[in-house]
C-alpha positions in Angstrom: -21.2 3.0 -3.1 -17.7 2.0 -3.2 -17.4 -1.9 -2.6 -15.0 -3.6 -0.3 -12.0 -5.5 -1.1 -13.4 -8.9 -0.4 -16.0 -8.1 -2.4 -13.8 -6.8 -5.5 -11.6 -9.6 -4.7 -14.5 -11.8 -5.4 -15.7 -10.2 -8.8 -12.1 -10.3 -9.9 -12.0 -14.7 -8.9 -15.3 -14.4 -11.0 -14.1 -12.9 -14.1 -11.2 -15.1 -14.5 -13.4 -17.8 -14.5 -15.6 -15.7 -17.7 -18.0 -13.8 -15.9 -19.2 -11.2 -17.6 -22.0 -10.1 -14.9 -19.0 -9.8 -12.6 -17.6 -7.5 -15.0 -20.2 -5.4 -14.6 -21.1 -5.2 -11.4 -17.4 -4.3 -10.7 -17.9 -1.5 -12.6 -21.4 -0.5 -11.5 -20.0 -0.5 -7.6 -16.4 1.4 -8.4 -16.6 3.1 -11.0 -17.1 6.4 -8.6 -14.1 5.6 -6.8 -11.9 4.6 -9.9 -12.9 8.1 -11.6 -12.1 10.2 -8.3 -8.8 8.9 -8.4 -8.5 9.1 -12.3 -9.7 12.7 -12.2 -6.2 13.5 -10.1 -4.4 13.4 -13.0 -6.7 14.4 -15.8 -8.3 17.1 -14.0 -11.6 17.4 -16.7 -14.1 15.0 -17.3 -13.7 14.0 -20.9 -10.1 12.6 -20.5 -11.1 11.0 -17.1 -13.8 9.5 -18.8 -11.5 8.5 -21.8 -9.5 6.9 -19.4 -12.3 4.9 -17.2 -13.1 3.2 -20.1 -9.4 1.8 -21.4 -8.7 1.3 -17.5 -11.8 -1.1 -17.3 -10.5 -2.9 -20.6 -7.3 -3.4 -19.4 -8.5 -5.2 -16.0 -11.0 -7.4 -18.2 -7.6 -8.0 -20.5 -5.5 -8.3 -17.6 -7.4 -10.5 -15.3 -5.5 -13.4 -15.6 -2.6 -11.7 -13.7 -4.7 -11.0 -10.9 -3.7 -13.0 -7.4 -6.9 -13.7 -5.9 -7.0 -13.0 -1.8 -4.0 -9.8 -2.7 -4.9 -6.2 -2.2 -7.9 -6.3 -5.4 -8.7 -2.5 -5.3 -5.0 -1.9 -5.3 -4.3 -4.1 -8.3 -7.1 -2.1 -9.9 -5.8 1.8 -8.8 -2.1 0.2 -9.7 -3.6 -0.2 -13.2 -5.5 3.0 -13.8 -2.1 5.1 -12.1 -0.2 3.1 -14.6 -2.2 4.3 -17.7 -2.7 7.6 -16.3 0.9 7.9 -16.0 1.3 6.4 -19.4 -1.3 8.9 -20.8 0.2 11.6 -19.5 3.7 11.0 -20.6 1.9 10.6 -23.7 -0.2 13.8 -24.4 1.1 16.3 -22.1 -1.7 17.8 -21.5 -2.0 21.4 -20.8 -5.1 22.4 -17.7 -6.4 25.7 -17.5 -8.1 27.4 -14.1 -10.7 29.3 -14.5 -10.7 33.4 -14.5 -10.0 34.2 -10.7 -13.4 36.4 -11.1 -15.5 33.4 -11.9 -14.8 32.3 -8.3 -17.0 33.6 -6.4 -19.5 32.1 -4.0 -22.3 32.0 -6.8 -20.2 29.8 -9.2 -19.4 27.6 -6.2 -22.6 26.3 -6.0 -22.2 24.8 -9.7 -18.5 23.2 -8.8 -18.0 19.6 -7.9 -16.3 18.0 -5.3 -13.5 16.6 -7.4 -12.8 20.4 -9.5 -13.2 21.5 -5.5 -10.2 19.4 -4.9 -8.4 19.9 -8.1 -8.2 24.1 -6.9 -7.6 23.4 -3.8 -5.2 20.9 -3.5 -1.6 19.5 -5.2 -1.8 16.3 -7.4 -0.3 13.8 -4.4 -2.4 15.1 -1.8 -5.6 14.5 -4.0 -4.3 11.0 -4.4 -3.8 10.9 -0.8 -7.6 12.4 0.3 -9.5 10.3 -2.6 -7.5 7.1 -1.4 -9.0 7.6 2.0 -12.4 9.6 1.7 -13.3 7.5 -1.3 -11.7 4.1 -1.3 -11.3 4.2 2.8 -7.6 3.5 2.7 -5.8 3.4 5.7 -2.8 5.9 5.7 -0.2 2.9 6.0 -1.9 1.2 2.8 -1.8 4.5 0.9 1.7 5.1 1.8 2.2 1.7 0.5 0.3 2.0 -3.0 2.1 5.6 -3.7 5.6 4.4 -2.1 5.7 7.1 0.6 6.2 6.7 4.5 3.0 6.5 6.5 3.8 9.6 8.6 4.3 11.7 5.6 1.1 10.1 4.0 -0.6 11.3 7.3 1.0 14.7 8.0 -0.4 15.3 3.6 -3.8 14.1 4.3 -4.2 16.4 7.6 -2.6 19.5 5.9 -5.3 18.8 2.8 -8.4 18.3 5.1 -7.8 21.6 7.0 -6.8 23.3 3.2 -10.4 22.2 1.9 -11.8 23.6 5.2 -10.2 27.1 4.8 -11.2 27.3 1.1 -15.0 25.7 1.3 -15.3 26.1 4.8 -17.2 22.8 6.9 -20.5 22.9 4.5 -18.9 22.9 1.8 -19.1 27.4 0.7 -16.4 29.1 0.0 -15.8 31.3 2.6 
């Protein structure tokens, strides 16, 4: 389960003050949402997991600059978009979909939520649903963290819901 900003906030104070136990229990409680939103720009799991690791390095490294009482899952996302961005512009990687034939509804049942997302949606709007499914971002803070008006954060976020619902239909099949 995905913590809440005071609580992150408060594991943040404590690493700047050496906590190492902090460390890890602000992994062990976001490390689910910090991949989901990872995974929107890697799209497999070995990069995203590549990537959890130097992001979590780079908040022990970088804890100093934390403001305590700020936005502290923010800060956090600010730095994994950062290094995603920087990895990208880096390696630019190449993704591959799978044959259009391995599709059907008895593959579906071995497909996860975030590769459900990745075929279904754009990169932005998967930033957009995992910032409030996941994290449980309001649509103003989102806009905010990806520099977009709220309106157009909302208008995304509804157009992505009801595209998930068309493809998986409300339990989750592919229709």
């Amino acid at each position: 389960m995905a913590m809440d900003n005071k609580s992150v906030d408060r594991c943040l104070c404590e690493m700047q003050s050496g906590s190492n136990e902090a460390f890890e229990r602000l992994y062990l409680n976001t490390k689910r949402g910090v991949y989901s939103f990872l995974y929107t720009y890697f799209h497999d799991e070995h990069s995203t997991e590549d990537a959890m690791q130097s992001v979590y390095l780079k908040i022990k490294r970088n804890i100093a600059g934390y403001r305590p009482g700020t936005n502290a899952v923010a800060w956090m996302l600010e730095i994994a978009k950062n290094h995603a961005l920087d990895e990208i512009k880096r390696s630019r990687r190449v993704t591959y979909e799978l044959p259009e034939e391995l599709m059907g509804s008895e593959h579906m049942r071995d497909i996860s939520v975030s590769d459900m997302i990745e075929r279904t949606l754009g990169e932005e709007d998967a930033r957009i649903l995992v910032l409030h499914v996941v994290w449980g971002y309001k649509h103003r803070e989102i806009g905010k963290i990806l520099g977009m008006p709220t309106g157009t954060v909302t208008s995304k976020y509804k157009r992505s819901i009801e595209k998930m619902r068309k493809a998986y239909g409300e339990g989750g099949d592919q229709r």
